[in-house]
C-alpha positions in Angstrom: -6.4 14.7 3.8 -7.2 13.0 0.7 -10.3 11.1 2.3 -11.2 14.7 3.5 -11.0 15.9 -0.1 -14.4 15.8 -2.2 -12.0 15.1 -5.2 -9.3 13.2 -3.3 -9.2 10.0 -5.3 -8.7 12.4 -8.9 -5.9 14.1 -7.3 -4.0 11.3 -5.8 -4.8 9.1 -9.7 -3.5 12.4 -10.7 -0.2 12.2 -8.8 0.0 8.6 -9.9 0.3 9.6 -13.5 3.9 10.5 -12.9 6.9 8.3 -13.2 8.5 9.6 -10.4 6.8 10.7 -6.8 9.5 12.5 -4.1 8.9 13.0 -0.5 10.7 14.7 1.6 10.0 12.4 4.6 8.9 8.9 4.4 5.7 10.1 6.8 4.4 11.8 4.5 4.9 9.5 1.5 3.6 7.0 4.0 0.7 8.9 4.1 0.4 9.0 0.2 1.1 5.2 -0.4 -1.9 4.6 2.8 -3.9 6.6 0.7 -3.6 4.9 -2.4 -4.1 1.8 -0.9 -7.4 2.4 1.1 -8.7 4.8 -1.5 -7.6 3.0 -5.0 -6.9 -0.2 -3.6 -3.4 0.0 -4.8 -0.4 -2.2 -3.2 3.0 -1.0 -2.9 6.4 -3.3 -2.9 9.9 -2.3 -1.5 12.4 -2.8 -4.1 15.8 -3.1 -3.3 17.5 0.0 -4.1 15.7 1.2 -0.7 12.8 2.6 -3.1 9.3 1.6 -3.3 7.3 0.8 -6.0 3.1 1.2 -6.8 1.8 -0.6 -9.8 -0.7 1.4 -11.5 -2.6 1.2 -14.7 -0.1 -1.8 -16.2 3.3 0.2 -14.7 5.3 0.4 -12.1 5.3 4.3 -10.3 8.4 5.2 -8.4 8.4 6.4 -5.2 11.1 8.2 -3.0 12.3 9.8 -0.4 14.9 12.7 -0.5 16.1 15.2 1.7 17.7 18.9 0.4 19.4 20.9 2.6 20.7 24.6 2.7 23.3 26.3 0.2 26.5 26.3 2.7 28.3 28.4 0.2 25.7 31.4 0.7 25.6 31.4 3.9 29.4 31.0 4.7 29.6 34.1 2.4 26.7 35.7 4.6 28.6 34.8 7.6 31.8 36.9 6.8 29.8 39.9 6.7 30.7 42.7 9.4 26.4 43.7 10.3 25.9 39.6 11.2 28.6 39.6 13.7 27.4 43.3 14.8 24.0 41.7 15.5 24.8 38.7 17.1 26.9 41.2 19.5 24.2 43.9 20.2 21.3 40.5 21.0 24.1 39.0 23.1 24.7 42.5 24.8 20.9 43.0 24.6 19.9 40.1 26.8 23.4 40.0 29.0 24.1 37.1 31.4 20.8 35.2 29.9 21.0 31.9 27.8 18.7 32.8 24.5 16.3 30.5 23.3 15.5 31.6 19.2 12.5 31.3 16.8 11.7 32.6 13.5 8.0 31.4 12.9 5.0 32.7 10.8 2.4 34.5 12.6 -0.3 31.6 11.7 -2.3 28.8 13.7 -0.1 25.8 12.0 3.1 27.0 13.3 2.2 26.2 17.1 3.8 29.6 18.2 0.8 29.9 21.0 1.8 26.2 22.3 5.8 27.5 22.5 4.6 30.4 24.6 2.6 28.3 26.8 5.2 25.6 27.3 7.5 28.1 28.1 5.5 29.5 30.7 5.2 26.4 32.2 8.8 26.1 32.2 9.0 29.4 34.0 6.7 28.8 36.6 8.3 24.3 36.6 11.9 25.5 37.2 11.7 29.4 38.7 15.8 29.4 38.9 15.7 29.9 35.0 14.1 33.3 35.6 16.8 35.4 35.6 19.1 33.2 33.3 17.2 33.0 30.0 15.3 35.0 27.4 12.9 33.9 24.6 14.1 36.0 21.1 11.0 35.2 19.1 10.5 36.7 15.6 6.6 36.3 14.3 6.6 37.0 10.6 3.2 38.4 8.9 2.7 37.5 5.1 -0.7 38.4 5.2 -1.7 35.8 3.1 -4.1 34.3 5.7 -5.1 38.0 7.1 -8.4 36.2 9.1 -6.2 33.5 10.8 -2.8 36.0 11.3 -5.2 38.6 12.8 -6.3 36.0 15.3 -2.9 34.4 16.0 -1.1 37.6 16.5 -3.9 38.7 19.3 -3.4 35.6 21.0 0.3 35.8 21.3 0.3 39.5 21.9 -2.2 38.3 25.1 0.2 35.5 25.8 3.6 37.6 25.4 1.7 39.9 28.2 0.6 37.7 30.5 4.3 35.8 30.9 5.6 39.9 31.1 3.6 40.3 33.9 4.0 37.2 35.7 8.0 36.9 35.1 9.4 40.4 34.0 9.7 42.2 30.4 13.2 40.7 30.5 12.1 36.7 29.7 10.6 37.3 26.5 11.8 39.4 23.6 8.8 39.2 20.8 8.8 41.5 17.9 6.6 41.1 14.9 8.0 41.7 11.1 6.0 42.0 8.0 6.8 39.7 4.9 7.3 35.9 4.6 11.1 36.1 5.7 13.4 37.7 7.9 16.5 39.1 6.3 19.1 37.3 5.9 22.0 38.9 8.3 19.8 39.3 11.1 18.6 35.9 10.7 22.0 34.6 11.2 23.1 37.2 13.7 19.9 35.2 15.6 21.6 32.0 15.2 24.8 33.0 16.2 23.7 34.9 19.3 21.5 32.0 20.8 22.2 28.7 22.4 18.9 27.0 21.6 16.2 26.8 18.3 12.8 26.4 19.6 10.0 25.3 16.5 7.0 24.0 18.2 4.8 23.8 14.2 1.5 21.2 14.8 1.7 20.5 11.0 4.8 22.0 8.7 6.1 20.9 5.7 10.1 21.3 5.1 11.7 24.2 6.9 15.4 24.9 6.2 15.7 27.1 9.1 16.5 24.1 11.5 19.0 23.2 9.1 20.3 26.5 8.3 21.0 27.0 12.6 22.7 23.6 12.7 25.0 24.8 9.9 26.0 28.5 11.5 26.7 26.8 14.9 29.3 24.7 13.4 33.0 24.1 14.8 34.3 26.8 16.2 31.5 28.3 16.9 29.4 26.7 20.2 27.1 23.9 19.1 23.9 24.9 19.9 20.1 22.7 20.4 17.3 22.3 18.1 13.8 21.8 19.9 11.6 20.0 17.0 8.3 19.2 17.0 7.5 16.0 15.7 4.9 16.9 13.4 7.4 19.0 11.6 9.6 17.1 8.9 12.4 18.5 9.7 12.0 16.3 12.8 13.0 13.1 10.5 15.9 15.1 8.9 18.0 16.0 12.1 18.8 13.2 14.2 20.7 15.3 16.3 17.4 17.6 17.2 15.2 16.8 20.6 11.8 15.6 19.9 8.5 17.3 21.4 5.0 17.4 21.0 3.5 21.0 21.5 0.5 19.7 23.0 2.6 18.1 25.8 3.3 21.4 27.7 4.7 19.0 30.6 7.4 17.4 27.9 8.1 20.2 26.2 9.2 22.3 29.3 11.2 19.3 30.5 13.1 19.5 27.0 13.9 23.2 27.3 15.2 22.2 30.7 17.5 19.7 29.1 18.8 21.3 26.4 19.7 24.8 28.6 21.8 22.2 30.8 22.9 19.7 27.8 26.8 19.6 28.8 29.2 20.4 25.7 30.2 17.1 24.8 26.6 16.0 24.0 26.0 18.9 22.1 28.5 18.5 19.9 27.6 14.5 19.8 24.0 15.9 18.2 25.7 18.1 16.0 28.3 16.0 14.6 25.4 13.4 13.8 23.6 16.3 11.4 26.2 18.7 10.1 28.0 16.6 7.5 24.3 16.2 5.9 23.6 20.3 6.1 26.7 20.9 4.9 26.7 18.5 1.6 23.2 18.5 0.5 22.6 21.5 -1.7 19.9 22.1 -4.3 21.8 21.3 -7.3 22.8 18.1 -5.7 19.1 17.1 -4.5 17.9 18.3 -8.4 20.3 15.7 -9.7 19.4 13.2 -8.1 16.0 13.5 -8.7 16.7 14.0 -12.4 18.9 11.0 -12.0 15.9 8.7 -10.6 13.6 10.0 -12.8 16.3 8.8 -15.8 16.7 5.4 -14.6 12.8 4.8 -14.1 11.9 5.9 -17.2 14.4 5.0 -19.8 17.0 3.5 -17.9 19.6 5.6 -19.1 22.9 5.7 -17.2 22.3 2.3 -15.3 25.5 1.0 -17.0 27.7 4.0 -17.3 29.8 3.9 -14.1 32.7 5.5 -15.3 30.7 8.8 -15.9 30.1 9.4 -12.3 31.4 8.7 -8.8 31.8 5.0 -6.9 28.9 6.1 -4.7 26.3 6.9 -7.8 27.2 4.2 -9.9 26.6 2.0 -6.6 23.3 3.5 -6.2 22.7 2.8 -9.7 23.9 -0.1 -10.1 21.7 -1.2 -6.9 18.3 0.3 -8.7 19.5 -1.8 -11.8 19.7 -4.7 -9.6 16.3 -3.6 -8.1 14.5 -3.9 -11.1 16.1 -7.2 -11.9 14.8 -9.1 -8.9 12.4 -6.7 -7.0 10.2 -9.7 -5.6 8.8 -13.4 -7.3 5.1 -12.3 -7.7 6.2 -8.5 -9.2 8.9 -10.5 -11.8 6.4 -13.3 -13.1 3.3 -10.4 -13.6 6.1 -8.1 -15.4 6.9 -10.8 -17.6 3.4 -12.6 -18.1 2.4 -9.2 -19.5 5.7 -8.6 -21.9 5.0 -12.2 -23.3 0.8 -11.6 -22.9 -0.5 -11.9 -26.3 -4.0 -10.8 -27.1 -6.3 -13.1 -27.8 -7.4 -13.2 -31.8 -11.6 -13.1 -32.4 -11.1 -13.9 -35.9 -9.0 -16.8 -35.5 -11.4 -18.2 -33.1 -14.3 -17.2 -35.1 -12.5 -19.2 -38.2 -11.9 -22.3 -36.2 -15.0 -22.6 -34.7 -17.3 -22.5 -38.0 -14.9 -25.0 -38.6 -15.1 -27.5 -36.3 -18.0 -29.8 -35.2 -17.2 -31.3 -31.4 -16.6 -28.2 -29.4 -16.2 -27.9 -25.7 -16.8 -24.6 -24.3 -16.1 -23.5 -20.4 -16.1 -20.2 -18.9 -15.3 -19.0 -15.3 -17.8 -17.6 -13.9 -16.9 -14.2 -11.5 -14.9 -12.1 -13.3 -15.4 -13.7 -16.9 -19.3 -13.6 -17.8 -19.7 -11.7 -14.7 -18.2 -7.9 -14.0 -16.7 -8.2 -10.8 -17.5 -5.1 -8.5 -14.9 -2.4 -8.5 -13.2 -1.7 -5.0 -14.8 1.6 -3.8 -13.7 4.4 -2.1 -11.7 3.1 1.5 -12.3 -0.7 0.3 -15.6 -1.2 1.0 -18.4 -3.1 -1.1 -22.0 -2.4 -1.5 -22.7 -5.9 -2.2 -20.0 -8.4 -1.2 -18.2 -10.1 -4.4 -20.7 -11.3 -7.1 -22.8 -13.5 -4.7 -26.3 -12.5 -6.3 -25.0 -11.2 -9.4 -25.5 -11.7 -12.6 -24.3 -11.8 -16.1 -25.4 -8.9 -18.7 -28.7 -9.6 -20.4 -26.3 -9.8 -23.8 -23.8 -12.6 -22.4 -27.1 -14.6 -20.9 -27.9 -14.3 -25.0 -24.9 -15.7 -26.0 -24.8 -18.3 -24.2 -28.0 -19.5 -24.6 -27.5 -19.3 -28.5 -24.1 -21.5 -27.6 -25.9 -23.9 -25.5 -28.6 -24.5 -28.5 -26.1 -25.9 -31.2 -25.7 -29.4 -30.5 -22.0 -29.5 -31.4 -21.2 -27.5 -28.4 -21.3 -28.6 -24.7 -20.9 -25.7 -22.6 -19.9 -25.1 -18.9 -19.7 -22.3 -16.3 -16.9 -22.9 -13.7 -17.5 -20.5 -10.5 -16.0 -20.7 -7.0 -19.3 -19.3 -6.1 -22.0 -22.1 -3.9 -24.1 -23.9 -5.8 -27.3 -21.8 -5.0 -26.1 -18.6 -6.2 -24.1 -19.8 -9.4 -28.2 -22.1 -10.5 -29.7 -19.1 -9.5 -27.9 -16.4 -12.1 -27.8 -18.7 -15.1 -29.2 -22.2 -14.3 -32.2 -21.5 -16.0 -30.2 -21.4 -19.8 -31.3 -24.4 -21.1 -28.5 -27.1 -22.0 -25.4 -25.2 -20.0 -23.4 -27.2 -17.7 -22.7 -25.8 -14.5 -19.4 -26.2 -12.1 -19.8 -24.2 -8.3 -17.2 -24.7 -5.3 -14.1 -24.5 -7.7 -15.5 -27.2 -9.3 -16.1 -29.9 -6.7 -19.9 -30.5 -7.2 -21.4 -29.9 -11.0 -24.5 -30.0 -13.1 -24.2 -31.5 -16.8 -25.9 -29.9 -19.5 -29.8 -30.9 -19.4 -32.8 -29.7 -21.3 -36.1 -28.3 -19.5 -34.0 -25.4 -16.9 -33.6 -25.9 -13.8 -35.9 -28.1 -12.6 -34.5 -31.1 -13.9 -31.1 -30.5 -13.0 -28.8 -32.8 -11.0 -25.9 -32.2 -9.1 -22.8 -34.6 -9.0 -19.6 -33.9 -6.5 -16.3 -35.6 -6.5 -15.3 -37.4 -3.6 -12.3 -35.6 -2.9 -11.4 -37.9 0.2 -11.9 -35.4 3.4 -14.7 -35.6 6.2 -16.3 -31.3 5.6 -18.0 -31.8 8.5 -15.2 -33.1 10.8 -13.1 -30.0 9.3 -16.2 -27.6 9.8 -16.2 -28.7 13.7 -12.2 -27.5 13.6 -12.9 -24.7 11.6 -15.7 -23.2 12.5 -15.6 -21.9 16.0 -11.4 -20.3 15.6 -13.3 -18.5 12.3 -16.3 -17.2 14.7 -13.4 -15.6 16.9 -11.8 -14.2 14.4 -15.0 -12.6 12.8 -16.4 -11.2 15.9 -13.1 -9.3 16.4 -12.5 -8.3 13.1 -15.5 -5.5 11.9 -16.7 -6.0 8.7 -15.3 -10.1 8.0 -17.6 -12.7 7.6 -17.6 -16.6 6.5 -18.5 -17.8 3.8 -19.6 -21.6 3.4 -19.7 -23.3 -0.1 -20.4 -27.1 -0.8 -16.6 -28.7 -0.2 -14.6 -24.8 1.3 -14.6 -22.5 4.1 -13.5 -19.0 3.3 -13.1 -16.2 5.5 -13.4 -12.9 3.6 -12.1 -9.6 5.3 -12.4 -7.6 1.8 -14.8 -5.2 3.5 -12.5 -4.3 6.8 -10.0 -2.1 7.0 -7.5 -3.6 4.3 -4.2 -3.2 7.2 -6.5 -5.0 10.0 -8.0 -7.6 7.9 -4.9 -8.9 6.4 -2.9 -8.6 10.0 -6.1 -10.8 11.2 -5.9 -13.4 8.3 -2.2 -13.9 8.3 -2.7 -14.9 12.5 -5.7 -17.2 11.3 -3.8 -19.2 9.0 -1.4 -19.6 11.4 -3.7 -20.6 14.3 -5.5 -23.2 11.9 -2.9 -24.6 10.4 -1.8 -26.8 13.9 -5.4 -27.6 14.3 -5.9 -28.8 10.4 -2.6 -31.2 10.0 -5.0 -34.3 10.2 -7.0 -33.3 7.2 -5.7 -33.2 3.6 -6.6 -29.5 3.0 -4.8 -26.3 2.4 -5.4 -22.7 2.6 -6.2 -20.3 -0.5 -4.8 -16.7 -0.2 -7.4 -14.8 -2.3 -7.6 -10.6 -2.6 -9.5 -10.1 0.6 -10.1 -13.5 1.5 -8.8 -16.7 3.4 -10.2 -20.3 1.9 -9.7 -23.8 2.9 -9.9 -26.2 0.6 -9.5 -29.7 0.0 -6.0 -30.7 -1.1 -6.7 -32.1 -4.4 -9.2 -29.9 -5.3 -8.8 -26.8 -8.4 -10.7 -25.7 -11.3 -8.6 -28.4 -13.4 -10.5 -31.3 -12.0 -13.9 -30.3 -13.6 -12.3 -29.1 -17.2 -10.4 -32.3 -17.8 -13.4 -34.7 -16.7 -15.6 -32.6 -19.3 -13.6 -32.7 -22.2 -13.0 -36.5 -21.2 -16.4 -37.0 -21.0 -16.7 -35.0 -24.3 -14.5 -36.7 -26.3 -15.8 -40.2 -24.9 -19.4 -39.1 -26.6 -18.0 -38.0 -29.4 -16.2 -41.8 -30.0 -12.9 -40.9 -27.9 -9.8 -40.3 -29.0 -7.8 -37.5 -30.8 -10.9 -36.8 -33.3 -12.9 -36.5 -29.7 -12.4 -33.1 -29.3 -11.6 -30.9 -32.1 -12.7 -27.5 -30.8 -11.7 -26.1 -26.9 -12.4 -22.7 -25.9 -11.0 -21.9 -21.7 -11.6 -18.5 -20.4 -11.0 -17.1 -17.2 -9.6 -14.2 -15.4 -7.4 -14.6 -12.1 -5.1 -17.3 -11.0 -7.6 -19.5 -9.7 -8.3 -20.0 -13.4 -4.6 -21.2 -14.1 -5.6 -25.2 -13.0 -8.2 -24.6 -16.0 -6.0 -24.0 -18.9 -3.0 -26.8 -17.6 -5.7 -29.3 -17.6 -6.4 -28.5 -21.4 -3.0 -29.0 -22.0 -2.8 -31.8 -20.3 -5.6 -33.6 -21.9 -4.4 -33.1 -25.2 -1.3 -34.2 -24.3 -2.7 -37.9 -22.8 -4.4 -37.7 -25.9 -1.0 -39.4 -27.2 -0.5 -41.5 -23.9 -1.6 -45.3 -23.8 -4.6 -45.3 -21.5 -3.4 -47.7 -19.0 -1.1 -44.6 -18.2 -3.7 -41.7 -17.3 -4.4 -40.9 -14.3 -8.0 -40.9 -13.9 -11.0 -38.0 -12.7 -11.6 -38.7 -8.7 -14.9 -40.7 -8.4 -18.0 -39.1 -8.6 -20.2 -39.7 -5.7 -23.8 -40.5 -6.1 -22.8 -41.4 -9.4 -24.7 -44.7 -9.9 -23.4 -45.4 -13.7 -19.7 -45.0 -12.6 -20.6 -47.5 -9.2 -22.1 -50.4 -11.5 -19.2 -49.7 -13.9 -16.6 -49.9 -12.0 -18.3 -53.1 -9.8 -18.9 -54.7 -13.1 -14.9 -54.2 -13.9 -14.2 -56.0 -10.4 -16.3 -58.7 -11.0 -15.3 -59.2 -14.7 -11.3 -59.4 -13.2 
């Protein structure tokens, strides 16, 4: 409904500005969270207090599922009254020596009362001993606040109610239409009492008590009797005693009347044992407290650690969303956590140190960083896919241009981006270094654009094309299924990208691909990368770190080496992929104080004639 909705993505952001989001059923909050996800891009997580969890805009939104029932004390009060035991009498009396089948339904298209009629004429005319033996009671009430669509509905059952009169007597079907959104509240129960079956046959219905409310009048001693529920009512999830139908199935649905007319007494009572201590114990007040009680615990946390003000069973529960929020899952903890300890960074600090420094080293990721990443639109799709093509705003290519002209800097751009599409956005700065694949293959700073660049890769020790011929052909299977997925190629990876499928389908495809390559791929020193919306194999060894520490070594060598090398390091990035960046700053600062013979050193560069000689020359001179 939501994708139906011109302004379905403001209402359900809307809804997500709550702390707290109840269902009544988890199909529809199913509905809500598949929503979010396809329309916002939103993930949810199951926490262990059996709630679930959608992180929006830095927090975490709760969402749950709680029933409410009827007010048992009302209507035991109700029940005690002389005119509800008159009327159950007088219907019984009315339709003597016939089983009564009961329903109470508005007068509009929703509530399926056209689909009852005609599954019950096809029980009729299916089993023709039940003719004389039962009667339909049907109530249709009128609120007239849908006068076009009552109007038609009531004509069409009045046809209906005529046509089964004519076919199987007057006697079969007692309809009688009321004005109002409710029948009383005596005769309603004088209904329940009088009948042995609740037929509801609704195609879409929120909660109606009335299911509930028959369960609870037909409790011992009175005869248990059978709810028919439609399964697209929630009621339906409520009552596990109730039998299913769908009200399109006319064939089904006759065959449950049939069943529940001849149910013997020691199932009925099985199905109403399973839903009458639930009726009978989940009032209002108690559903309101709850509620109130959740909404508590997400939002300031109050009462998770006063047990002795309530009973075993609620300080259990709250001791269990306690415990919830302690563990939930690893990835939920560590972001929880990285953002309580996140601290911002300071522009004036690093304005202060760099005016004061002279050897800087400068490297920037490249998609998401200098480059805006595209937004997920509306059902997960992309206009353009990632930031292949992209490029950075006309003020950032000005800022690093100005960067790249002061000799004390050397600057890089690390992208996981291929090489022709990271040269083509900003390889024509003058004096920026350029790092595509994650790294693997690189361009140092030159003067005179792109022209004169050259590219360098590291010999990260696996045959690409030997893994391409695994690869490859298990990756075109998977794309020609999969709508929407495509591969992606860079110098030393393979990714397979399903961010523009459906987001269920394309991760359900992925996870089977890993698996399927992963018992092709244990001869080659590469693993898998599990990206948002993509799959990518890599070698081994490789990360972002590789090309950050060989440029500041590489910097600081120029500069004379050692600790004065370097005296300036700005690392920026965005997503995890980055994380290899910023541990390889740390960890050449920290060999910085290591005797050389102990650092481990960059893989070799191939094509890298100066390092060959060098290191042939080093050979020779052993």
């Amino acid at each position: 409904i939501f994708r139906e909705l011109e302004c379905g993505d403001a209402i359900l952001e809307g809804i997500l500005n709550a702390d707290l989001i109840g269902f009544h059923t988890f199909d529809h909050a199913r509905h809500f969270l598949n929503s979010a996800k396809r329309i916002l891009g939103l993930n949810y997580e199951s926490l262990v207090g059996g709630l679930i969890g959608v992180k929006y805009h830095g927090k975490t939104v709760l969402v749950t599922m709680s029933n409410v029932s009827i007010e048992p004390t009302l209507v035991d009060s109700m029940l005690e009254l002389e005119s509800v035991s008159a009327g159950a009498d007088a219907l019984r009396k009315k339709h003597e020596g016939r089983s009564i089948i009961c329903g109470v339904d508005i007068a509009q298209h929703l509530s399926g009362i056209k689909y009852k009629f005609l599954a019950y004429e096809r029980f009729l005319t299916d089993y023709p001993v039940w003719k004389p033996k039962v009667a339909l009671v049907q109530r249709c009430l009128i609120p007239g606040s849908r006068r076009i669509d009552e109007a038609s509905t009531i004509r069409e059952l009045r046809a209906l109610v005529r046509r089964i009169q004519d076919k199987f007597g007057t006697e079969v079907i007692d309809y009688e239409e009321l004005g109002g959104t409710s029948i009383p509240m005596d005769r309603r129960l004088s209904l329940w009492l009088a009948s042995d079956v609740l037929f509801s046959t609704p195609i879409r219905e929120g909660l109606n008590l009335l299911p509930l409310e028959y369960v609870f009048v037909k409790k011992a001693p009175a005869t248990p009797g059978v709810v028919i529920a439609s399964e697209f009512a929630a009621v339906n999830s409520i009552l596990n005693g109730a039998l299913r139908a769908n009200p399109y199935d006319l064939q089904s649905t006759a065959t449950s009347i049939d069943k529940a007319l001849t149910m013997d007494m020691s199932e009925r009572k099985g199905r109403r044992s399973r839903d009458i201590e639930f009726v009978s114990s989940s009032p209002s007040d108690k559903w309101t407290q709850n509620v109130l009680r959740d909404l508590s615990d997400v939002t300031t946390g109050g009462g998770l650690g006063d047990d002795d003000a309530s009973d075993d069973a609620s300080g259990l529960q709250r001791n269990s969303l306690k415990f919830s929020k302690a563990i939930e899952n690893v990835a939920t903890f560590l972001e929880r956590e990285s953002s309580r300890a996140f601290t911002h960074l300071d522009t004036n600090a690093v304005i202060q140190a760099y005016n004061s420094t002279k050897k800087r080293a400068i490297i920037l990721d490249f998609n998401g960083t200098i480059v805006i990443k595209e937004a997920a639109g509306k059902y997960l799709k992309r206009e353009i896919l990632g930031t292949s093509g992209f490029k950075p705003p006309v003020g950032v290519i000005k800022a690093l241009t100005k960067l790249c002209e002061d000799p004390n800097n050397v600057v890089y751009v690390v992208s996981g981006d291929a090489q022709e599409n990271v040269e083509t956005a900003i390889g024509h700065i003058p004096g920026l270094g350029l790092a595509a694949s994650n790294g693997v293959c690189f361009s140092p700073p030159s003067e005179g654009g792109r022209a004169q660049r050259k590219w360098h890769e590291f010999d990260l020790g696996v045959d690409w094309n030997e893994v391409k011929k695994v690869v490859l052909p298990v990756m075109s299977k998977y794309t020609a299924r999969t709508n929407g997925s495509f591969i992606k190629l860079t110098h030393s990876s393979i990714g397979w990208s399903y961010y523009s499928c459906d987001p269920e389908w394309g991760a359900l495809q992925a996870s089977h691909l890993v698996l399927e390559l992963e018992k092709d791929l244990r001869a080659f020193d590469v693993r898998f990368v599990t990206l948002k919306g993509v799959i990518e194999l890599v070698p081994r060894r490789l990360n972002k770190g590789l090309i950050v520490k060989k440029v500041l070594r590489d910097v600081a060598a120029r500069n004379g080496g050692g600790k004065s090398g370097v005296d300036f390091i700005l690392c920026m990035g965005d997503d995890i992929s980055d994380e290899k960046m910023f541990t390889s700053v740390f960890s050449f600062l920290a060999e910085m104080e290591e005797d050389p013979k102990n650092v481990i050193p960059s893989p070799h560069v191939c094509g890298d004639d100066a390092h060959v000689i060098s290191t042939l020359g080093n050979v020779v001179h052993d």
